[in-house]
NUROTI-847018 format. One record per residue (C-alpha): residue number from 1; z, y, x. Coordinates in steps of 0.2 Angstrom, whole numbers, always signed. Layout:
NODE resi    pz    py    px
NODE  NUM     Z     Y     X
...
% end
This chain:
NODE resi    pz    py    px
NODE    1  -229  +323  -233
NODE    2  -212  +330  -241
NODE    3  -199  +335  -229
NODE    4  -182  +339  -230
NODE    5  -171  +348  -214
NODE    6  -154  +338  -213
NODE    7  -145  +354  -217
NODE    8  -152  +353  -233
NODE    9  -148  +336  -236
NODE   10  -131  +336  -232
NODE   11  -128  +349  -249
NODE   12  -135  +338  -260
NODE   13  -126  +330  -273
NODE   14  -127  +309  -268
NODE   15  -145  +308  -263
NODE   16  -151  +291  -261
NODE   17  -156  +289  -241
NODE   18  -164  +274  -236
NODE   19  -160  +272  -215
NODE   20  -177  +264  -209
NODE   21  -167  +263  -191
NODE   22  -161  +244  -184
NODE   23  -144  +236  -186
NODE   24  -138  +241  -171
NODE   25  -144  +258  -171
NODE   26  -135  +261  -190
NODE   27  -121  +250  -183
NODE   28  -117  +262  -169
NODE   29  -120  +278  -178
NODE   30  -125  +281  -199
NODE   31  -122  +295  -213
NODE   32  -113  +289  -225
NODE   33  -120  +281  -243
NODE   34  -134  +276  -234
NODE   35  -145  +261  -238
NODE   36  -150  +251  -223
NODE   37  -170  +243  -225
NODE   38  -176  +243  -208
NODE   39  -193  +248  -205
NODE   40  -199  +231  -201
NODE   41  -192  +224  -218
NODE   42  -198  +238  -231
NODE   43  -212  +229  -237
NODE   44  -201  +213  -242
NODE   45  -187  +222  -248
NODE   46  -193  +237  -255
NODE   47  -187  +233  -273
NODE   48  -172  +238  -266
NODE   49  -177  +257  -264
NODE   50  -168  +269  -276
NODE   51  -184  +274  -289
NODE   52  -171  +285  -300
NODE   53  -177  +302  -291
NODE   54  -181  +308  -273
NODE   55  -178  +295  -256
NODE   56  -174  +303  -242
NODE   57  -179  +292  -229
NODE   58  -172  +294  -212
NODE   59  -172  +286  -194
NODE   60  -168  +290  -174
NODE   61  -180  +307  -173
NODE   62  -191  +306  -186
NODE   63  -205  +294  -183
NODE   64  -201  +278  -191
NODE   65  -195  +285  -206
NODE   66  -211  +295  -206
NODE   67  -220  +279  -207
NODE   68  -208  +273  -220
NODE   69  -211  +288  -232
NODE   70  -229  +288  -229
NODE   71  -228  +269  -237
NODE   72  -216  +271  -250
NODE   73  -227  +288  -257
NODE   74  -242  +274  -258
NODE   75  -232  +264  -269
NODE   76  -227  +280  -282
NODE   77  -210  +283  -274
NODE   78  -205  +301  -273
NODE   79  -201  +298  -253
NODE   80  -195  +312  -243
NODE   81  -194  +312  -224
NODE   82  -180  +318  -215
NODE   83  -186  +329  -201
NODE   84  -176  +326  -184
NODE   85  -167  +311  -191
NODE   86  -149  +306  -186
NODE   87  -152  +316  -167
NODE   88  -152  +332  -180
NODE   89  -140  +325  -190
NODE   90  -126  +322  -178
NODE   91  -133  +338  -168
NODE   92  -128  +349  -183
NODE   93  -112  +343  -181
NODE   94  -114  +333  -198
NODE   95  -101  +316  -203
NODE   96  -105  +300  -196
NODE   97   -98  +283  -197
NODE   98   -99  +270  -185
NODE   99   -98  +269  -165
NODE  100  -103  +284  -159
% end
């Protein structure tokens, strides 16, 4: 599985991020640009992943969006997991809308 540290993927250039998280987890704290498909709802909505390039997918600490990447790499989508997830995002001191 591809994995990218969230240092890395904060100096990219507009990544598309897909947030695999709930509502009210990316309600109460999110990165900014990021598309919302919760885990639960990926297989319905998953015409609605960016397929121009890499995903970075990204959740709470890593695990879901694990899952989701796992999945989306099944289905010929260059998915890239986010290792730490928004915990090591907001722990690096990183922007964040929302909540929090």
């Amino acid at each position: 599985m591809k994995e990218i540290t969230v240092t890395e993927l904060a100096a990219l250039d507009h990544p598309a991020v897909v947030d695999v998280r709930e509502q009210s987890e990316y309600d109460t704290v999110h990165a900014e640009g990021v598309r919302l498909i919760p885990l639960g709802e990926l297989v319905q909505r998953l015409e609605e992943v960016p397929r121009t390039g890499p995903v970075y997918v990204v959740c709470h600490l890593g695990g879901r969006s694990a899952q989701a990447t796992g999945f989306l790499a099944a289905q010929g989508i260059d998915a890239i997991n986010v290792v730490g997830g928004m915990d090591a995002w907001q722990r690096a001191g990183l922007p964040v809308s929302g909540r929090a």
